[in-house]
N, C-alpha and C positions, 0 to 999 in steps of 0.2 A: 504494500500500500504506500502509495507516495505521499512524501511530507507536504499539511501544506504552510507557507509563511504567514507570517503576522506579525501586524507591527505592535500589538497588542501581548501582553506579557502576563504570566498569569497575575501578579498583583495589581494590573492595571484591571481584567478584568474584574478580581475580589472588590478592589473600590468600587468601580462600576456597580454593582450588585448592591455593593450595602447603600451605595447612594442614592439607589432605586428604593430598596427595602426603607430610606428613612422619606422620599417623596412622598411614597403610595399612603404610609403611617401620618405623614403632615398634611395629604391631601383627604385620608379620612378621620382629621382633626381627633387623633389618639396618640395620646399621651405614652411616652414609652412605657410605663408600669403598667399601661392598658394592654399597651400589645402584648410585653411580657409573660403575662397573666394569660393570656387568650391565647397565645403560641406553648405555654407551658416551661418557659425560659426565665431565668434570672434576667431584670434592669442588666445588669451588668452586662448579660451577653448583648442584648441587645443594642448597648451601647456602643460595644466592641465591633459588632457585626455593619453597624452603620457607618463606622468611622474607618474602619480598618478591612473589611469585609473577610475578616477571618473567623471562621467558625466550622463546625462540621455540616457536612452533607443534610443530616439528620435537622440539626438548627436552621439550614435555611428553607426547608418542608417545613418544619413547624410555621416558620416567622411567613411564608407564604400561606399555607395555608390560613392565619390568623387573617391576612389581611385578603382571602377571597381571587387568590392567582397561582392554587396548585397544580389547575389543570396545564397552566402552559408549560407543566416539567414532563409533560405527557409524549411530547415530540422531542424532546431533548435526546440527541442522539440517537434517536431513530434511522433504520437503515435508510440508504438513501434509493430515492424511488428507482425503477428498472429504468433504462435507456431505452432497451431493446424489447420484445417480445419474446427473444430466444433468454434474454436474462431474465426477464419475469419468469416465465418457465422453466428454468434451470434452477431460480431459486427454491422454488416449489418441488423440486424431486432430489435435490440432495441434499446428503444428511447433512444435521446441524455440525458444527465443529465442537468437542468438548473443551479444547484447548489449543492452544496457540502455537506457532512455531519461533524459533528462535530468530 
């Protein structure tokens, strides 16, 4: 599978994320101990996650789900669609891989 570039890094996109994660909580006029509370997460993370967008996988399903935008993790990394008709069809009859190669 070929690399592909970016000029975006992953700590650029963690900011990104939490900057989102603190708009969507400011545009539904909630308060961090609100969301906190309602995501199931310590202020603290909360705070971290907005600022720094470091947290686990787990925390930012919560802190989405709190604020009503779980379903967009739904296509995340999803395969990507067939080009061809022969690759639609090819996907469909071979087996899954269990694991990777080196």
């Amino acid at each position: 599978m070929a690399e592909r570039m970016s000029l975006l890094t992953r700590r650029d996109v963690a900011r990104q994320l939490g900057e989102r994660v603190r708009a969507l909580r400011l545009r539904a006029d909630m308060k961090i101990e609100t969301l906190a509370e309602h995501a199931g997460v310590s202020e603290m993370t909360v705070r971290r996650f907005e600022t720094t967008g470091r947290g686990s996988v787990d925390t930012l399903l919560k802190l989405a789900l709190a604020l009503g935008r779980l379903d967009e993790f739904a296509e995340l990394l999803a395969p990507p669609s067939a080009r061809t008709v022969d690759e639609f069809v090819a996907r469909g009859t071979a087996p899954a891989r269990k694991r990777g190669r080196r």
